[in-house]
Backbone as a ProteinNet text record, in pm:
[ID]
protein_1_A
[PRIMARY]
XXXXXXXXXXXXXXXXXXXXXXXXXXXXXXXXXXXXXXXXXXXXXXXXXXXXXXXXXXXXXXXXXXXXXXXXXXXXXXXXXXXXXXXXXXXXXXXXX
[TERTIARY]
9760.8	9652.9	9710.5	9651.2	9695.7	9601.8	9567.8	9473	9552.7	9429.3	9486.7	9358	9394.2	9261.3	9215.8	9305.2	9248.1	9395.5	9288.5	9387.6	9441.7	9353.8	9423.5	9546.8	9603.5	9756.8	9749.4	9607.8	9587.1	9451.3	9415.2	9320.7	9307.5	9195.9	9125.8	9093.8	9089.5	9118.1	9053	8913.8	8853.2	8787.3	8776.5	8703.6	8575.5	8462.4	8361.6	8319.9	8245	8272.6	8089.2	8026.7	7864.9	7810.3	7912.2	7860	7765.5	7793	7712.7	7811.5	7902.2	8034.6	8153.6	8220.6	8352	8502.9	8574.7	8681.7	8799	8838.8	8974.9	9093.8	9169.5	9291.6	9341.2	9347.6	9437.1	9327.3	9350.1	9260.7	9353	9520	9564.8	9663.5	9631.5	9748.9	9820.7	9944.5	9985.6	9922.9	9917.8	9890.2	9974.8	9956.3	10128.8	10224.8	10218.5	10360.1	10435.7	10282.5	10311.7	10401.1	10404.3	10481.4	10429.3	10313.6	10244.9	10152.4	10097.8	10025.4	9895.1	9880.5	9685.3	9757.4	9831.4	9836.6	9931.3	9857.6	9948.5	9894.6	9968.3	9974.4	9960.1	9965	9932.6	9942.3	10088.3	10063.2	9995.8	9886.6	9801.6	9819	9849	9865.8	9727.5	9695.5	9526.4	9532.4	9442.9	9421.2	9244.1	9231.2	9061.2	9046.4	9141.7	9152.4	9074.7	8997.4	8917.2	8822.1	8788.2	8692	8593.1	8446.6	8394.5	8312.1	8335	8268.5	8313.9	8426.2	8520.5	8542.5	8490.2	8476.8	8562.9	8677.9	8743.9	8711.7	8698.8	8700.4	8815.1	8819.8	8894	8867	8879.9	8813	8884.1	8853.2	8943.2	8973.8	8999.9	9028.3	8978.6	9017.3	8942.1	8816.9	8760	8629.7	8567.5	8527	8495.7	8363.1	8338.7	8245.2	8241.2	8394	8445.2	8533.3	8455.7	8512.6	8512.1	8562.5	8522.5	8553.9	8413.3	8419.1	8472	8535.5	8589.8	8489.7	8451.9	8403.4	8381.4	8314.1	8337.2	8429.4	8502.9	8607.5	8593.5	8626.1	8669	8794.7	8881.8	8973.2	8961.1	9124.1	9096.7	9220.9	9268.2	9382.9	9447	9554.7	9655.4	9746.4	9813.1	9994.4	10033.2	10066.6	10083.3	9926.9	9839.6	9713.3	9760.3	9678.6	9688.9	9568.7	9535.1	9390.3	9419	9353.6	9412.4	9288.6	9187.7	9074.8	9135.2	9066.9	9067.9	8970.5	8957.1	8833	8865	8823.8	8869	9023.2	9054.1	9203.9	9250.5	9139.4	9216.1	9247.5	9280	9333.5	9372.1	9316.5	9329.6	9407.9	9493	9527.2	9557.9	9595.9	9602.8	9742.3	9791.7	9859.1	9914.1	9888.1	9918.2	9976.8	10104.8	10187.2	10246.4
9770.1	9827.8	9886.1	10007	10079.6	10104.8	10087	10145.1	10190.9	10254.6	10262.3	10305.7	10308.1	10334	10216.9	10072.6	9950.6	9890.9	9836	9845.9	9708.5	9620.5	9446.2	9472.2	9296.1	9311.3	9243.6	9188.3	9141	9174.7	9153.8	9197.2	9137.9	9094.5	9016.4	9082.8	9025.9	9097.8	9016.4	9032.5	8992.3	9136.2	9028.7	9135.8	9028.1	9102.3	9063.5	9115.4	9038.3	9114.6	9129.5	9058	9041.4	9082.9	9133.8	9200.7	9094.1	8957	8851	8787.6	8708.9	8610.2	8685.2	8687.4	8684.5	8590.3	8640	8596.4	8614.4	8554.9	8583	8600.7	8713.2	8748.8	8711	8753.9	8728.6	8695.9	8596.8	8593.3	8701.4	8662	8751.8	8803.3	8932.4	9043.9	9115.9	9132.9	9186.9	9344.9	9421.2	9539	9609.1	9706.9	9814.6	9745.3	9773.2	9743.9	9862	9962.3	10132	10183.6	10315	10406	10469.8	10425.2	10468.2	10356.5	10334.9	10223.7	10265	10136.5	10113.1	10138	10136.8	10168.1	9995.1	9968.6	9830.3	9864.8	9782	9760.7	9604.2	9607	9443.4	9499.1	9390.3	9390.1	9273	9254.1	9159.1	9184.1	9054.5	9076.5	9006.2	9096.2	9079.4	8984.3	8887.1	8766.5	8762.2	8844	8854.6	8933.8	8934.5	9072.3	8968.5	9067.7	9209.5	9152.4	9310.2	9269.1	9424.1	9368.8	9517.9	9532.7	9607	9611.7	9572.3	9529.1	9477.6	9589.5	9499.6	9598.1	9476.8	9556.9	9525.4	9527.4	9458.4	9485.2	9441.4	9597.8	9488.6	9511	9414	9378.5	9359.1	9378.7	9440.6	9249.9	9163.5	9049.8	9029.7	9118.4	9102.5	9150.2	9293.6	9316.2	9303.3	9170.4	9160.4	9231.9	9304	9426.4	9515.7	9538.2	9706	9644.4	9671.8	9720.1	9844.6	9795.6	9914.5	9848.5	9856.4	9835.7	9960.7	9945.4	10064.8	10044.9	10161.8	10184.9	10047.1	10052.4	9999.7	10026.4	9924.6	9973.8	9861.3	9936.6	9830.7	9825.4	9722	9669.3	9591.3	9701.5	9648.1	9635.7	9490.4	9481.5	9575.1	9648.8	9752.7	9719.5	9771.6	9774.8	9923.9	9901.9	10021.2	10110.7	10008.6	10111.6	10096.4	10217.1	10189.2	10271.5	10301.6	10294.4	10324.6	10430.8	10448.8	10518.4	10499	10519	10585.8	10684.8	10697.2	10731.3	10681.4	10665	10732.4	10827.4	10841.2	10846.2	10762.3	10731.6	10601.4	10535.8	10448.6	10434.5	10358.9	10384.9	10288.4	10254.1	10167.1	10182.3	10089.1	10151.3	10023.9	10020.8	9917.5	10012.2	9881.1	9903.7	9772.6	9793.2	9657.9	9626.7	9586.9	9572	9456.5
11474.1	11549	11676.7	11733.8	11854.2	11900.5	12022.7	12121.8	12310.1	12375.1	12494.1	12598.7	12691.4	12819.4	12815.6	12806.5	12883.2	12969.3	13075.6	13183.7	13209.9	13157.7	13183.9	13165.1	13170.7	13090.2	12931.2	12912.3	12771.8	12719.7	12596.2	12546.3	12407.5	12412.4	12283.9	12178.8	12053.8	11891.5	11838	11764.9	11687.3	11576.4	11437.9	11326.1	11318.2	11215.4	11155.7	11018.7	10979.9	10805.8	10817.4	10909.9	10890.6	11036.4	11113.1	11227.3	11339.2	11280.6	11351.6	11453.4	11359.5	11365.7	11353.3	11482.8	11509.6	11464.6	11412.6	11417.6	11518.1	11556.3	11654.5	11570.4	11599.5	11553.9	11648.4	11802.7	11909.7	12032.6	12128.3	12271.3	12358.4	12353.5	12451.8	12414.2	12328.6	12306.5	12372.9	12397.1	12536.8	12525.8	12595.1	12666.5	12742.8	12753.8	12806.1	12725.4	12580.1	12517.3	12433	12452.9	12401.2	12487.6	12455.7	12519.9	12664.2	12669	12790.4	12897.5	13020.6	13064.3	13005.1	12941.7	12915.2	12763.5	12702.4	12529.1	12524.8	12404.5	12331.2	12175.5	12121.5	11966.5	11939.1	11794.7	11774.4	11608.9	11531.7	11436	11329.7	11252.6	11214.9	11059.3	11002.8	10855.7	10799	10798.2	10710.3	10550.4	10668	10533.2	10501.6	10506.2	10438.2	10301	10233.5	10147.1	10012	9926	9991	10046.3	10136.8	10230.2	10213.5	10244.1	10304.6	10406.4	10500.3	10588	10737.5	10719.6	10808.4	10935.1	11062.4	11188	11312.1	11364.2	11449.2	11613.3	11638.3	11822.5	11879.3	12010.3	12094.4	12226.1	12305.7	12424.7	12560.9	12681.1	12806.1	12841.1	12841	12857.1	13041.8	13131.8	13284.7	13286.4	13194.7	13206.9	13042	12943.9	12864.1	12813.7	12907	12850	12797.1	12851.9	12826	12657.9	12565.5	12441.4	12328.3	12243.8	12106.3	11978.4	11899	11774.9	11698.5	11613.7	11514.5	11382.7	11344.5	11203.9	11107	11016	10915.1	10815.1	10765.1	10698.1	10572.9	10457.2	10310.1	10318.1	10277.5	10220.9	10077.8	10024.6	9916	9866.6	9783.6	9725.5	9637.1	9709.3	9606.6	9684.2	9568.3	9648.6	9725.9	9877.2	9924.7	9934.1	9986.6	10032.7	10140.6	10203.9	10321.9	10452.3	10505.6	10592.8	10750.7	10799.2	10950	10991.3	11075.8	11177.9	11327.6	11357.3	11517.7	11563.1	11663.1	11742.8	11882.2	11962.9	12058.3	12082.8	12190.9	12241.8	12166.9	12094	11991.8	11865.1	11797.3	11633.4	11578.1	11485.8	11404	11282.5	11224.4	11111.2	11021.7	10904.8	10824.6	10701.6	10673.3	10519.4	10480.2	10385.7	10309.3	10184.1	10186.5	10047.5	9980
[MASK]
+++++++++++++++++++++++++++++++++++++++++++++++++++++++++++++++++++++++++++++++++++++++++++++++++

């Protein structure tokens, strides 16, 4: 996952499959680990497979307001799928083999 235009130094990573209940992938992912300040990455080996409907957030860890949910997305077991969203200045992407 890649995003950027958040300014903490960490930032929280949760998905939902029911848009109710959160899961935590990460509380504190580092931030500025891109090529630029305010861009980080985070690589997450997706253990929900398959899934549908699966919507990621991620969240400014100093101002927990400031987030972004990405799309709904299916996942689905193949070898070498693979899945990439952008949203704005962020981007999501998936592959899985």
């Amino acid at each position: 996952m890649k995003w950027s235009d958040i300014l903490s130094t960490t930032v929280k990573i949760e998905y939902t499959i029911n848009e109710i209940d959160y899961t935590v992938i990460s509380l504190s992912a580092t931030n500025h680990n891109g090529p630029e300040f305010g861009q980080g990455y985070y690589n997450w080996a997706i253990d929900v497979l398959p899934v549908e409907n699966l919507i990621v957030r991620i969240s400014d860890n100093e101002y927990p307001d400031m987030y972004v949910d990405f799309d709904p997305v299916n996942i689905v077991e193949r070898p070498e799928y693979s899945f990439s969203y952008n949203k704005s200045s962020f981007r999501l992407g998936f592959r899985i083999v």
